[in-house]
Structure formats: structure tokens, C-alpha cells
C-alpha positions as CSV (number, residue, x, y, z in Angstrom):
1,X,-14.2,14.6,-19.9
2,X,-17.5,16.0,-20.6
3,X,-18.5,19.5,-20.1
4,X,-21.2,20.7,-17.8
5,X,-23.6,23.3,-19.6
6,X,-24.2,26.2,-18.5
7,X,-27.5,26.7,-16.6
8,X,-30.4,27.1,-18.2
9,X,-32.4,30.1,-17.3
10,X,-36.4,29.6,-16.1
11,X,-38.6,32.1,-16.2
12,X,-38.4,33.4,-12.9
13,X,-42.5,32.7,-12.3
14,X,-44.4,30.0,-13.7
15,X,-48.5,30.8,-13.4
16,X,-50.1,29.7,-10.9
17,X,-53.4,27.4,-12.2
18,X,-54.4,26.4,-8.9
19,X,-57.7,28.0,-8.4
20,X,-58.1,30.8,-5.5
21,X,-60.4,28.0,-3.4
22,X,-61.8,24.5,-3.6
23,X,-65.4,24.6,-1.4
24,X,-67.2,21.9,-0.6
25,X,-71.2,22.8,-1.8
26,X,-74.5,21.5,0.5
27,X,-77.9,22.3,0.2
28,X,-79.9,23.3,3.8
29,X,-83.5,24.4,3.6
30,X,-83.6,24.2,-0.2
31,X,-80.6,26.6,-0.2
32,X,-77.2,25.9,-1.5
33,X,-74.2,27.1,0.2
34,X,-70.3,26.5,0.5
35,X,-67.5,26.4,3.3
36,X,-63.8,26.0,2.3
37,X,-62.9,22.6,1.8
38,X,-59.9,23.2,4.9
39,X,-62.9,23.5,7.2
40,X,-64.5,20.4,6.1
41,X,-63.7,17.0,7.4
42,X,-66.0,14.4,6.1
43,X,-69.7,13.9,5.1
44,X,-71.2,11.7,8.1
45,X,-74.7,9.9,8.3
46,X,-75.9,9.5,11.9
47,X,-78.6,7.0,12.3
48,X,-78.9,7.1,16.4
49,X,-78.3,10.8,18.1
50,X,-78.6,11.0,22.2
51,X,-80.4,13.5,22.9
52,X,-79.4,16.1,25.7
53,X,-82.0,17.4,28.0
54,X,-82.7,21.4,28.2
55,X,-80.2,22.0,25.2
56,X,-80.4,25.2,22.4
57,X,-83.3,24.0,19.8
58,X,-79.8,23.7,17.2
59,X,-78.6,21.0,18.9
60,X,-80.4,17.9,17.4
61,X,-78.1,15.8,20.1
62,X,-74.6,14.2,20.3
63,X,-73.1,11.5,18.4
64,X,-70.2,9.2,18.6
65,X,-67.8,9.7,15.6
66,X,-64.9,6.7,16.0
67,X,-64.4,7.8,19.3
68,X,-65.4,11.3,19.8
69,X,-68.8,13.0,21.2
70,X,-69.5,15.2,18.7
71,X,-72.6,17.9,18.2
72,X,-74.8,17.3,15.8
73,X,-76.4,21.2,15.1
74,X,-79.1,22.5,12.8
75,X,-77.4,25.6,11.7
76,X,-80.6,26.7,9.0
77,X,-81.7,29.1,12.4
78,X,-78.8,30.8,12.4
79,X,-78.6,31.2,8.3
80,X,-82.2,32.7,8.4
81,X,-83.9,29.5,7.3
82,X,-86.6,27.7,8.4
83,X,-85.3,24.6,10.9
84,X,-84.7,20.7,10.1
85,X,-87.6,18.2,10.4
86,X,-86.3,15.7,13.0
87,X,-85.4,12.3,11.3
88,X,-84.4,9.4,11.7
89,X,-81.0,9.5,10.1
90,X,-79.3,13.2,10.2
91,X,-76.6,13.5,7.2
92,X,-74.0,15.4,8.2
93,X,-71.0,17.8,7.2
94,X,-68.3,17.5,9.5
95,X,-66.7,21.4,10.2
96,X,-63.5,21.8,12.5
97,X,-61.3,25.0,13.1
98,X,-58.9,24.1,15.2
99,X,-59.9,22.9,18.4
100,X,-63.7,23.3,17.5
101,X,-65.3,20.9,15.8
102,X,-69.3,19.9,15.1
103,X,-71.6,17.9,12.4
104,X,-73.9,20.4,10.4
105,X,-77.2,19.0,9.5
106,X,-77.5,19.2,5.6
107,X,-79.8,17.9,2.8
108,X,-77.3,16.6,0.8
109,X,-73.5,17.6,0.0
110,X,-73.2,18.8,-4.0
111,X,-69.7,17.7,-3.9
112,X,-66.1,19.4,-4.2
113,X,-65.3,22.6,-6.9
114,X,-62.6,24.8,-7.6
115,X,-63.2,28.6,-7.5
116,X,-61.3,31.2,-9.6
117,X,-63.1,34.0,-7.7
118,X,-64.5,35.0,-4.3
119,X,-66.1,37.9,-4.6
120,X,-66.1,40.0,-0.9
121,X,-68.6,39.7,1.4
122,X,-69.7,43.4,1.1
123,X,-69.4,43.1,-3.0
124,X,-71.9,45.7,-4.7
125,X,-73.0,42.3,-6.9
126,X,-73.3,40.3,-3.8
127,X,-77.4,39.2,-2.4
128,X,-78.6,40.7,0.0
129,X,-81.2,38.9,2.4
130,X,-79.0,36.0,1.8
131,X,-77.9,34.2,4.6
132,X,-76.8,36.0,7.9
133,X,-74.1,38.7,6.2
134,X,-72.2,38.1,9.9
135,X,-71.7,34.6,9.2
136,X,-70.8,35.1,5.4
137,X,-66.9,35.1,4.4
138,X,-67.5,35.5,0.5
139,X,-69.6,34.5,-2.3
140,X,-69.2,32.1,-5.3
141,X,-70.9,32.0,-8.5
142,X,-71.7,28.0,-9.0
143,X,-74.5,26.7,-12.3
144,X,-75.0,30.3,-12.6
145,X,-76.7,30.6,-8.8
146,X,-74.5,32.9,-6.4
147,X,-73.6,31.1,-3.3
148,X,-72.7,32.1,0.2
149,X,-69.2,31.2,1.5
150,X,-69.8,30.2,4.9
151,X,-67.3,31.5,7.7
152,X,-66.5,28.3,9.3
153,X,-64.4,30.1,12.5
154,X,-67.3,32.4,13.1
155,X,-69.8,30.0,12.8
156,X,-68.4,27.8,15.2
157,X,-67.4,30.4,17.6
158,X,-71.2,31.2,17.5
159,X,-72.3,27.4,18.5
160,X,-69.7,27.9,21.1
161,X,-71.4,30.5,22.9
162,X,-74.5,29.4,22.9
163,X,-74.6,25.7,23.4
164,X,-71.4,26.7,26.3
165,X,-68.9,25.0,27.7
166,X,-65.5,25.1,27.2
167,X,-63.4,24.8,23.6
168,X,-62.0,21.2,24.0
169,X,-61.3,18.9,20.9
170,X,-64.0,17.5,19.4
171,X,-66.3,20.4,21.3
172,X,-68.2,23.0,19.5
């Protein structure tokens, strides 16, 4: 009968080579930020937005998205940055937390990277004058340019309050 070996001992922790985040990148304004890939939901052209009467200047209108009204905001106001040109097509990055979900008007989307680092939002190295510091959850160093990690919660709790209404799916 054969014989059963004895187990074999594993180290008792492999390392861990995932990297500390993967962010998606976009450019707004001529800037280039990030928000954790978790947050993002899809990239998302618009070609016809309905406009809502006596809404914030952010929201550029509503949008179906397979079967949800969704807000299509110009955050670059609250980031410190001049606003969006209207156009005829608006591409989009599609942000949820939880409930809370809306379509960010960007110039284009730089595409996924891992991160080894996030440096603190208050870091001694980290910009300042850089984006709104209450919206900023970290920074990245990406091509040698520092980036700001964009709070996706706190950001949408901001478009919240001031477009109103309650938190329902697909609401911001």
C-alpha cells in the first residue's frame, strides 16, 4: 500500500504582488486625475442629454443609461477648474457608491494602472492648489506628474446636496 508523505511545510506568507490600488486616469480641464477603479463603472458617450429646467450650472442634463435616468454633471467647478464647453456628445465616466450613482463629464479616460503607493492626502510632498483638498482621498505619482485621487463617496455626497432629492439607485 503506498505511504502518504508527510505534509509539506509552506511558508506561512507568500508576498503579496497585487499592487495597493488599480485607478482608472481622465483628464478634465487639461488636468489629469484618478478615482479607484471600485468606483468606476464604465466610460459612456452621450450624444442626446434632456435638459432640466432651473437645475445647478453642473448638471449638463439627464441621460438614459439601458434603463436608468442618470445625471450627467460637470464636476471641473467643484475641482477648481474652469467649466465644460457644452457639446454635442458628452463623454463620460460612470461613478457609483452604493446607492449613488452619476456620469462625470471628462476629456478623455487615460485608461486603467496599478499603484504601489498612495501617498496621504495631507502628505508634506503632496500639491497644493491642486484640486479641492476636501474632495481629494490620496495622490499618485503617474509619467512622473502627481495626480489627485479623487474621493468618489464625498464627491457624490456633494452632487447630492446640491442638485437634491433623495438618494435612490441610479440618483446622484
Amino acid at each position: 500500500m503506498a505511504q502518504i508523505p508527510d505534509a509539506v511545510a509552506l511558508p506561512s506568507a507568500l508576498p503579496d504582488t497585487s499592487p495597493a490600488l488599480r485607478a482608472c486616469l481622465f483628464a478634465l480641464s487639461g488636468a489629469r486625475f484618478a478615482v479607484d477603479v471600485r468606483s468606476a463603472r464604465e466610460v459612456a458617450v452621450f450624444d442626446d442629454l434632456t435638459a432640466v429646467p432651473r437645475a445647478p450650472r453642473l448638471l449638463l442634463g439627464v441621460a438614459n443609461l439601458r434603463g436608468t435616468v442618470v445625471p450627467i454633471v460637470d464636476v471641473a467647478s467643484l475641482l477648481g477648474l474652469p467649466e465644460l464647453l457644452p457639446a454635442r456628445s458628452v463623454r463620460t465616466l460612470v461613478l457609483r457608491d452604493g446607492p449613488l450613482l452619476a456620469a462625470v463629464a471628462v476629456e478623455t479616460v487615460l485608461g486603467l494602472e496599478p499603484f504601489d503607493e498612495v501617498l496621504s492626502p495631507d502628505a508634506p510632498t503632496a500639491p497644493r492648489g491642486h484640486a479641492s483638498p476636501r474632495l481629494v482621498s490620496g495622490w499618485l505619482t503617474w509619467a512622473g506628474e502627481t495626480l489627485a485621487l479623487l474621493d468618489v463617496p464625498r464627491i457624490l455626497a456633494v452632487l447630492r446636496a446640491t442638485l437634491g432629492g433623495p438618494a435612490r439607485r441610479g440618483e446622484a
